[in-house]
C-alpha positions as CSV (number, residue, x, y, z in Angstrom):
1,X,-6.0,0.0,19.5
2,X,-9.1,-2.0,18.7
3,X,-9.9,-3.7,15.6
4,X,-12.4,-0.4,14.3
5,X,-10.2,2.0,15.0
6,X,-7.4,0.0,13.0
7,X,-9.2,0.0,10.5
8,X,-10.3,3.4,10.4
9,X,-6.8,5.0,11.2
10,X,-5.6,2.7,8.0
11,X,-8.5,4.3,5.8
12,X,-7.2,7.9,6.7
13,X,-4.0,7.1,5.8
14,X,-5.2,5.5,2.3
15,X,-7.4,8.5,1.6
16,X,-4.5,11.4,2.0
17,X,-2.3,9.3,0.2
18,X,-4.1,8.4,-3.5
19,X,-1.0,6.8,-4.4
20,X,1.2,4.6,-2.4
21,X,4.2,3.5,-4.0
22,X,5.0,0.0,-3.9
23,X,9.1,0.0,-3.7
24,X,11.3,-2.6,-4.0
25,X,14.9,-1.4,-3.0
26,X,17.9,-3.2,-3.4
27,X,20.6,-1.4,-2.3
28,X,20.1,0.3,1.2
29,X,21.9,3.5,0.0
30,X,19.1,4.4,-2.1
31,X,16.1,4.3,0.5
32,X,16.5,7.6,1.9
33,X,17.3,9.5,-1.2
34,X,14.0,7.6,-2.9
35,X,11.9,8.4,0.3
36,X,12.9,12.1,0.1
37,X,12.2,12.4,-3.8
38,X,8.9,10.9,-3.2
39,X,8.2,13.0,0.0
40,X,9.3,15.9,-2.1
41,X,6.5,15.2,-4.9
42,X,4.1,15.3,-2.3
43,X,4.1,11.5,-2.2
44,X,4.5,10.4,1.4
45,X,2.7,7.2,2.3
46,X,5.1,4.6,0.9
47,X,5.2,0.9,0.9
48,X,8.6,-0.6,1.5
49,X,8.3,-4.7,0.0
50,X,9.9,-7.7,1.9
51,X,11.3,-9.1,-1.4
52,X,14.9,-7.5,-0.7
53,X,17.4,-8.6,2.2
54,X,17.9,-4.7,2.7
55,X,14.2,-3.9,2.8
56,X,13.8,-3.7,6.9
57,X,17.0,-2.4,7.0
58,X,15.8,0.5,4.1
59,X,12.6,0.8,6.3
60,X,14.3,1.8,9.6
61,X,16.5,4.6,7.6
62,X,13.4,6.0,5.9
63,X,11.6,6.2,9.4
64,X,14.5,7.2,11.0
65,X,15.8,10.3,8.5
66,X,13.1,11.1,6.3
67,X,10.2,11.9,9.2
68,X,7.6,13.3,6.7
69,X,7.4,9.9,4.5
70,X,4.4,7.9,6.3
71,X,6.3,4.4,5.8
72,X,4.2,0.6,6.0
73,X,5.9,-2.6,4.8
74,X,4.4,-4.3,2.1
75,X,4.8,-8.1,0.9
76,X,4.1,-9.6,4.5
77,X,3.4,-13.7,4.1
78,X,3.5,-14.7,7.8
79,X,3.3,-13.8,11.6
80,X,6.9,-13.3,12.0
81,X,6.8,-10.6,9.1
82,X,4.3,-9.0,10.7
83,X,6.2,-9.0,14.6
84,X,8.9,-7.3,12.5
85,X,7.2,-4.9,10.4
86,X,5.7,-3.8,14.1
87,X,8.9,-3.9,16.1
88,X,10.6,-1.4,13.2
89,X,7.6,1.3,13.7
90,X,5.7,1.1,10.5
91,X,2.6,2.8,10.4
92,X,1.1,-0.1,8.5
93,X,1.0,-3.3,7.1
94,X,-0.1,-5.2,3.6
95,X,-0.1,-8.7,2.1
96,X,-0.6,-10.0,-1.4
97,X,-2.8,-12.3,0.1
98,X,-3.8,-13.9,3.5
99,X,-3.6,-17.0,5.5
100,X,-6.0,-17.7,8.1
101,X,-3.0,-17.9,10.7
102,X,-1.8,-14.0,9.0
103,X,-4.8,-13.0,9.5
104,X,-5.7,-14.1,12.9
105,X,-2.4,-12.5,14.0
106,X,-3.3,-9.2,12.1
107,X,-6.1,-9.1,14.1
108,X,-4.4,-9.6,17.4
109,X,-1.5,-6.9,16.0
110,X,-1.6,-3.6,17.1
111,X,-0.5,-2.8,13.4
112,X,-3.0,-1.2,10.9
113,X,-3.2,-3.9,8.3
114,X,-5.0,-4.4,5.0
115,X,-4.6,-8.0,3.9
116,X,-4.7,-9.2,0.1
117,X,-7.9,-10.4,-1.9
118,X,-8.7,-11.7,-5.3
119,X,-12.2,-13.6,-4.7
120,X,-15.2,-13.4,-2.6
121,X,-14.0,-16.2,-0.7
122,X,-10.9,-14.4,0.3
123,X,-12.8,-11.4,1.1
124,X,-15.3,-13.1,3.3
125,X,-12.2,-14.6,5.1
126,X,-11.0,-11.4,5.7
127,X,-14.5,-9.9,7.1
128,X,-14.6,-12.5,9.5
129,X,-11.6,-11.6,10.7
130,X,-12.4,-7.9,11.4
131,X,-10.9,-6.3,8.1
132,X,-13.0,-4.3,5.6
133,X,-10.1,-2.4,4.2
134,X,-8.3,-4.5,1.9
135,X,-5.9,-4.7,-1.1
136,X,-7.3,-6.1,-4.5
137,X,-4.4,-7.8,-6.1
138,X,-3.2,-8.1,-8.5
139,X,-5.9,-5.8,-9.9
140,X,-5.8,-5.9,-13.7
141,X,-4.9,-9.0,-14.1
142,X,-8.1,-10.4,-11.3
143,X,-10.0,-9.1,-13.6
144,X,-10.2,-5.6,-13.1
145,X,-12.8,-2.9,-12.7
146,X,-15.3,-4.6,-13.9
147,X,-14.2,-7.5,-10.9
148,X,-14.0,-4.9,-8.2
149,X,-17.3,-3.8,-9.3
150,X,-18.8,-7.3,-8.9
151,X,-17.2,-7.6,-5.2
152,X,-18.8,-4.7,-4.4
153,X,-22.8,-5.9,-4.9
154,X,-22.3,-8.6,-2.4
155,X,-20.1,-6.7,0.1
156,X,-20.9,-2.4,-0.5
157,X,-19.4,-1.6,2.1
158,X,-15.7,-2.6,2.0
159,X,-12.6,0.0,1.1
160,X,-10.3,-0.8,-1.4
161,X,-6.4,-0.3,-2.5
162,X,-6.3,-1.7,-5.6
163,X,-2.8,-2.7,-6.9
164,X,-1.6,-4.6,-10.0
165,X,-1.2,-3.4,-13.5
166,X,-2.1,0.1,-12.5
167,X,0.3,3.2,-13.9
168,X,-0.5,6.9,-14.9
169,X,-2.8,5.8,-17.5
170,X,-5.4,3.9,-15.4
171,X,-5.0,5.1,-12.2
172,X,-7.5,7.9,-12.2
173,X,-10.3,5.2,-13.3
174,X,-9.8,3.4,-10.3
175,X,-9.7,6.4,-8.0
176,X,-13.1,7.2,-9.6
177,X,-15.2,3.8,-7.9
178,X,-16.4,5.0,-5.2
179,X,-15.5,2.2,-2.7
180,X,-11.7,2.5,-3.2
181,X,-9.6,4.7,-1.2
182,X,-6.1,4.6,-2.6
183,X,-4.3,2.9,-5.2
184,X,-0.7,1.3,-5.2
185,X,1.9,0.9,-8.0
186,X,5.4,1.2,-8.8
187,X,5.0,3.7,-11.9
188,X,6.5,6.5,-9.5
189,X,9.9,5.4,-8.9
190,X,10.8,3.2,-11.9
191,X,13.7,0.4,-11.2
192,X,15.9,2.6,-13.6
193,X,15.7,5.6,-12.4
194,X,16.7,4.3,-8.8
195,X,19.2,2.1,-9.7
196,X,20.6,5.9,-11.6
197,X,19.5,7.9,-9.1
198,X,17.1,10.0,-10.6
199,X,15.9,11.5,-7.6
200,X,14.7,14.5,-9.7
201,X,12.6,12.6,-12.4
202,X,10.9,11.2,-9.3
203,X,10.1,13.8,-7.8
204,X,8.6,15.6,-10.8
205,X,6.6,12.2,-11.8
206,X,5.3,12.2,-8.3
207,X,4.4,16.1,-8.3
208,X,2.4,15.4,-12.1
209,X,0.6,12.5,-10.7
210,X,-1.0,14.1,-7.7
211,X,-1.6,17.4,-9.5
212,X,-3.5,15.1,-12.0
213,X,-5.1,12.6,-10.0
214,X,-8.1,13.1,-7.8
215,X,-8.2,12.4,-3.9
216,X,-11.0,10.1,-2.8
217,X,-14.1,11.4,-1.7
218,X,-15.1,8.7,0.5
């Protein structure tokens, strides 16, 4: 898979999903249960974080028994993330941020990846590497809107999954610029209600959300 079609199979992904939950699970009984309320809300491009010890682990058992949930690992910092987040069968990839080396192996990575930018400087790394779909984060607090907007007079033609400080107040604001394609957050599947197993007040935040948001149009 060459670098274009990477990056364009990545931006069909981000375009069906309008949200992708960024989860954090720690406890590897609750991944399937979580992946199957959010699949149930019509939720099903998820991002599982490295920031647990169960989190491949959660990843493979999502993959392996919920087969509607579209699953990507989030939270990769290095190459060796990256060789595991492929090995496992993610559909995808994301960073926080990027390193030249991350993003030279990206690029060599059969993996759809968007890495992480704040600046122009970091987004001009990221060009040069081949990737024009990227995640601004963290969003609010880089600035916001009115930041993304800025980006986007210098470089129009990036795509954008914004992610930081967005919940169900905000969210559709962002799915309104017209160069982003998705947004993340964690507002879907609050820590609480995992760590009580409220697989049904998931599913029915999920379900309001996408009834209320709108997809991207680009």
């Amino acid at each position: 898979m060459n670098a274009t079609s990477k990056q364009e199979r990545l931006a069909d992904l981000f375009r069906q999903a309008t949200v992708i939950p960024v989860l954090t699970i720690e406890r590897l009984e609750d991944a399937v249960p979580l992946a199957k309320a959010l699949v149930a809300g019509g939720v099903r491009t998820l991002e599982v974080t490295l920031r647990t010890p169960v989190a491949i682990e959660a990843a493979k058992a999502m993959i392996s028994e919920v087969p509607d949930a579209i699953v990507g690992i989030g939270t990769i910092l290095n190459a060796d993330d990256l060789v595991r987040t492929e090995a496992l069968g993610a559909k995808f990839g994301i960073s926080p941020g990027a390193t030249p080396e991350l993003l030279k192996a990206a690029a060599a990575s059969r993996l759809p990846f968007a890495p992480g930018i704040a600046t122009a400087s970091e987004l001009m790394l990221a060009l040069a590497h081949g990737f024009d779909l990227v995640k601004f984060f963290p969003a609010e607090q880089s600035g916001g809107i009115k930041a993304l907007r800025a980006l986007a007079g210098p470089f129009p033609n990036i795509l954008i999954c914004p992610t930081g400080g967005i919940g169900e107040a905000n969210a559709a604001s962002w799915l309104a610029e017209p160069n982003v394609l998705a947004v993340g957050g964690s507002w879907l599947c609050p820590a609480a209600d995992i760590r009580n197993g409220n697989w049904a007040g998931i599913t029915a935040m999920c379900e309001r959300a996408m009834k209320s948001l709108k997809p991207a149009s680009r």
